[in-house]
FIKOLTOR-168407 format. One record per residue (C-alpha): residue in one letter; x, y, z. Coordinates in steps of 0.5 Angstrom, whole numbers, plus 500, padded with zeros to 3 digits. Example, Ala and Ser with C-alpha at 12.3 -4.5 7.8 and 13.67 -1.06 7.14 Angstrom:
REM residues 2
A525491516 S527498514 
//
This chain:
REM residues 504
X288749526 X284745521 X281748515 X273749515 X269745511 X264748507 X256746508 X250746504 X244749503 X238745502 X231747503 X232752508 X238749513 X245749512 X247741513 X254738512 X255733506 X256726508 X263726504 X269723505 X272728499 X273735500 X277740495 X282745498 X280752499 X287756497 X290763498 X294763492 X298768495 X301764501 X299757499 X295756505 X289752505 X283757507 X278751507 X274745504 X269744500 X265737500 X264734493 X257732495 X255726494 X250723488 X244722493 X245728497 X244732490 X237728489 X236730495 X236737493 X233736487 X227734489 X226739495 X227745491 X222741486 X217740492 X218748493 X216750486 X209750487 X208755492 X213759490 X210758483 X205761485 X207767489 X206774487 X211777482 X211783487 X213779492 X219776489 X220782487 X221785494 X225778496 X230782490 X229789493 X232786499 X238782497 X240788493 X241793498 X243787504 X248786497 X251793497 X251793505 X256788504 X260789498 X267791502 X266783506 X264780499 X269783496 X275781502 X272774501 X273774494 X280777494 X281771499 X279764495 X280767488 X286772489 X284778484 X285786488 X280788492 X279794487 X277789481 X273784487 X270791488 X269792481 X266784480 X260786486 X258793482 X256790476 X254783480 X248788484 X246790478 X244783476 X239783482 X237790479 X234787473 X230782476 X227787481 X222789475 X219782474 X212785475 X214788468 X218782465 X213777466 X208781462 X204777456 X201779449 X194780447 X190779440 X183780439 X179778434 X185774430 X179770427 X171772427 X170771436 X176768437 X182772441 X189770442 X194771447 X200768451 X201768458 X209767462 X209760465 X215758470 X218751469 X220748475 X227747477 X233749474 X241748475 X246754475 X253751474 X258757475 X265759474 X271761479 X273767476 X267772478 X265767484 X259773486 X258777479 X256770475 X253765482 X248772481 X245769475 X240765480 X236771480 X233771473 X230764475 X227765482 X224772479 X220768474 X218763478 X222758479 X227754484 X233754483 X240749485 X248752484 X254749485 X259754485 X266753483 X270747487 X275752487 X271760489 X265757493 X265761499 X263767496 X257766493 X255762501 X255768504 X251771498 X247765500 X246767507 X244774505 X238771501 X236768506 X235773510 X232777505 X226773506 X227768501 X223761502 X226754504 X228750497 X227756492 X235757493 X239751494 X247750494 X251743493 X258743493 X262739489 X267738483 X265735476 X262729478 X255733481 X255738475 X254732470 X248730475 X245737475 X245736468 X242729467 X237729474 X230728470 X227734475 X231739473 X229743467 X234747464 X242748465 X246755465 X253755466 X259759465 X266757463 X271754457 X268753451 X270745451 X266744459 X260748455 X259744449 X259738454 X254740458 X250743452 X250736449 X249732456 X244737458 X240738451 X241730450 X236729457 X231734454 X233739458 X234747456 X242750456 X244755456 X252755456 X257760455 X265758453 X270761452 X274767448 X279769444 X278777444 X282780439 X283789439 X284793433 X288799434 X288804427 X293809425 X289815427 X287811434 X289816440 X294812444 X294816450 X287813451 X287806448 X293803450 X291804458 X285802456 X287796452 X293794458 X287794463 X283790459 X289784457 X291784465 X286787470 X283781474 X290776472 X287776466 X282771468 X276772464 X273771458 X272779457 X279780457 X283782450 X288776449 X291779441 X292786440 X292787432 X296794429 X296797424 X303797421 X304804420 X305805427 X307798430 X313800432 X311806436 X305803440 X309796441 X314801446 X308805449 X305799450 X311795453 X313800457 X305800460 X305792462 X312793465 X309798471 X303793473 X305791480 X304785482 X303782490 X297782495 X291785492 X289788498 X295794496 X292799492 X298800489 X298793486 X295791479 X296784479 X295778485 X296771484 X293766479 X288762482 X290755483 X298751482 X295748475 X293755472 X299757473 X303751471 X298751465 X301759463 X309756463 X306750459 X302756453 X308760452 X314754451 X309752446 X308757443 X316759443 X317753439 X311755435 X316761432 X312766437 X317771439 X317774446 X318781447 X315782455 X317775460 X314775466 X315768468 X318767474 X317774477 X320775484 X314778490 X319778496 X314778502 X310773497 X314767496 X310762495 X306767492 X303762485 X304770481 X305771473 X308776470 X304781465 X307776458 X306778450 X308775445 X309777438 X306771434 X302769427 X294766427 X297759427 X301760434 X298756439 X298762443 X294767438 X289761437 X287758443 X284761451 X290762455 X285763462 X291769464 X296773463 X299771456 X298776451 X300776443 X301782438 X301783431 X302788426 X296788420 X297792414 X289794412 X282794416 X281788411 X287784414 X285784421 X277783421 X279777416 X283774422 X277775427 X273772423 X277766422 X278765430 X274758432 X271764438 X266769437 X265772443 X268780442 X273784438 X273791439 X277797434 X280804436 X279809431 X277817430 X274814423 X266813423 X267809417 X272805419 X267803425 X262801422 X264797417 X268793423 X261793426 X257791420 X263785418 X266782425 X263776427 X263776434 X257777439 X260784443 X263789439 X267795442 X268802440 X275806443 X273801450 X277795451 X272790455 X265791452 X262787457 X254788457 X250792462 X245787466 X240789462 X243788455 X244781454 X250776454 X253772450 X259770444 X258766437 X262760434 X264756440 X264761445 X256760446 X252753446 X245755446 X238759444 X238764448 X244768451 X245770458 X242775462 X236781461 X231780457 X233773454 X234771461 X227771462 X226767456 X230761458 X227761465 X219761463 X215759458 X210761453 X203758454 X198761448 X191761449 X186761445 X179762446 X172763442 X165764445 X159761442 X154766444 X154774445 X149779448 X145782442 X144790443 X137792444 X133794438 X131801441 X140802441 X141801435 X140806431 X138814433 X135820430 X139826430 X133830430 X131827436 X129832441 X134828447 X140826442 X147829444 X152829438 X159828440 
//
């Protein structure tokens, strides 16, 4: 039976791209291609452009309580649907249905936030700053605005779209050549949630239609989601055509576990952290830091916790781990940890060629860790899976000083009972999250999102309040007026011991 092709969604209408290029869709289970994503043509991308800019007027020019109510309604057809999203996205990506299931909690939570935008689009007011003169700033939309996101959360970050369209502007996704089906049925619940033809568009395809997404002369921001080598190029080509972005890369997320950490607690936390969704996201722990005083004793638990991961079909409650997205991702994995053995790494837990009797063809990769210095390839670079890396530190010190030397800066997190301790890791660690005994310090929707260093191109992070800061502008105002009512004669000025006065 041949394989679907995917089609667009421009302007209202679902249309098929005139390409003779598809990407394959594949279950990294069976190996089965599932379906074909167009790589849209150029003049099909303008075509998009041009209507979802032909949309934004009157979209514009919608009340933000209507908007709000689109929101309202794709958020409750979102919850209605969490189980068949889920499924979808366990199908085309390979994580569990647990974790799929996970991803689509906190992605409803996006639409939660840009449901106050009545509230979010409010301005400022200053009277009198100069003799008759007041100030103010009113929240413009823009126009149209491209969403370039990742194939690893294909629900959860495709869901930024609702912070642009809250504001006030229309928007065109491409979503991962590798993940789209999910965000097409996202899609298809927008449209029945009442939102207007051109406010949301989706173009299929691979890099050629992101880089025009970021260069056409009507778009006029760009956020995107993924490794930090894509991000600086889309940073750089978006912002060279005068264009907004906002491009979140990758990490190298370190994990600090000192002496008086409660064990039972953290290393449980720190496994699911380093392994839960294969390890595809940049939230994940990748180097795990230990002080040397109980190095050995953790080392063992810590083993002892990755090797009871189950890896097979997602849909196994019993199953921790599935397959890697794609044949390169896991071909990328063999390469990191030959590299980083001939770097001097030592492997203390392989998972290279796991065997999954009734998966096979399965493209799975075992729970791996590797003991290794800062300068090994495998503690200094993102390896997008499950390819981790221990060390043992001798202080505090020691250990914020290699966070601090990672060209990353995306998250660092310390366990400990010692609020001392805490707080100076807080105050002395550069990196854009911080967490405290919790292994994945990922933001709630309403706080905003966003690394240091090489994990964040950008003037405004993701999400919340920042978001509504990238997606509008602040139009200021001032006026004065030349003429004013006097007050009459007879009010200016009352006897108090006038027989009808009232004193208050």
């Amino acid at each position: 039976m041949e394989a679907e092709k995917l089609k667009n969604y421009v302007n209202g209408k679902w249309v098929d791209s005139k390409t003779e290029s598809f990407f394959p869709i594949v279950n990294s289970l069976n190996g089965q291609t599932i379906a074909l994503c167009p790589d849209s043509t150029i003049n099909e991308v303008d075509l998009t452009i041009s209507l979802a800019k032909k949309a934004f007027q009157s979209w514009r020019n919608t009340i933000p309580t209507r908007r709000a109510d689109v929101l309202y309604t794709l958020r409750e057809k979102l919850l209605a649907a969490r189980n068949e999203l889920a499924e979808i996205i366990t199908l085309e990506h390979g994580k569990t249905l647990s974790d799929a299931k996970g991803e689509l909690m906190r992605a409803i939570q996006y639409v939660e936030h840009p449901c106050g935008i009545p509230e979010l689009l409010k301005g400022d007011h200053s009277e009198d700053v100069g003799t008759g003169v007041d100030e103010y700033y009113i929240r413009e939309p823009l126009g149209v605005f491209s969403l370039l996101p990742p194939f690893n959360f294909p629900a959860m970050i495709a869901l930024y779209f609702t912070w642009p369209i809250a504001c006030g502007n229309t928007v065109v996704v491409k979503p991962s050549e590798l993940c789209p089906m999910t965000m097409l049925r996202i899609t298809e619940l927008a449209e029945e949630s009442g939102l207007p033809p051109g406010v949301l568009n989706i173009v299929n395809g691979g890099p050629r239609v992101g880089e025009r997404l970021c260069v056409h002369p009507d778009i006029e921001g760009v956020t995107f989601v993924g490794s930090s080598k894509v991000a600086e190029m889309v940073y750089r080509t978006s912002t060279s055509h005068g264009k907004r972005a906002q491009c979140q890369g990758g990490a190298k997320n370190h994990v600090l576990v000192m002496e008086d950490a409660n064990l039972d607690e953290a290393i449980p936390n720190i496994v699911n952290s380093c392994f839960g969704h294969t390890s595809q996201r940049c939230f994940a722990v990748s180097n795990v830091l230990v002080d040397e005083k109980i190095y050995d004793s953790f080392e063992e638990r810590f083993i002892a916790a990755c090797q009871k991961l189950k890896l097979g079909d997602g849909h196994d409650p019993k199953v921790n781990m599935g397959p890697v997205v794609n044949q390169r991702a896991l071909d990328r994995l063999y390469e990191s940890v030959d590299k980083a053995l001939k770097q001097g790494a030592k492997l203390i837990l392989d998972g290279r060629n796991p065997k999954i009797e009734k998966f096979p063809d399965g493209l799975f990769f075992g729970p791996t860790l590797l003991e290794a210095e800062p300068d090994n390839f495998a503690f200094k670079e993102e390896i997008f899976g499950p390819v981790r890396c221990v060390k043992s530190v001798k202080s505090l010190q020691e250990a914020i000083n290699i966070i601090n030397s990672s060209m990353y800066g995306h998250t660092a997190v310390i366990y400990t009972q010692n609020g001392g301790w805490s707080r100076h890791f807080i105050r002395n660690v550069n990196t854009g999250q911080i967490g405290v005994n919790v292994g994945t310090p990922a933001p709630i929707a309403f706080y905003p999102v966003g690394g240091r260093k090489i994990s964040f191109y950008g003037s405004h992070r993701g999400r919340a309040n920042d978001a509504i800061d990238f997606y509008t502008d602040k139009k200021v105002i001032v006026t004065k007026w030349s003429s004013y009512v006097e007050e009459p004669a007879s009010s200016k000025s009352t006897e108090i011991n006038e027989p009808n006065s009232v004193l208050f």
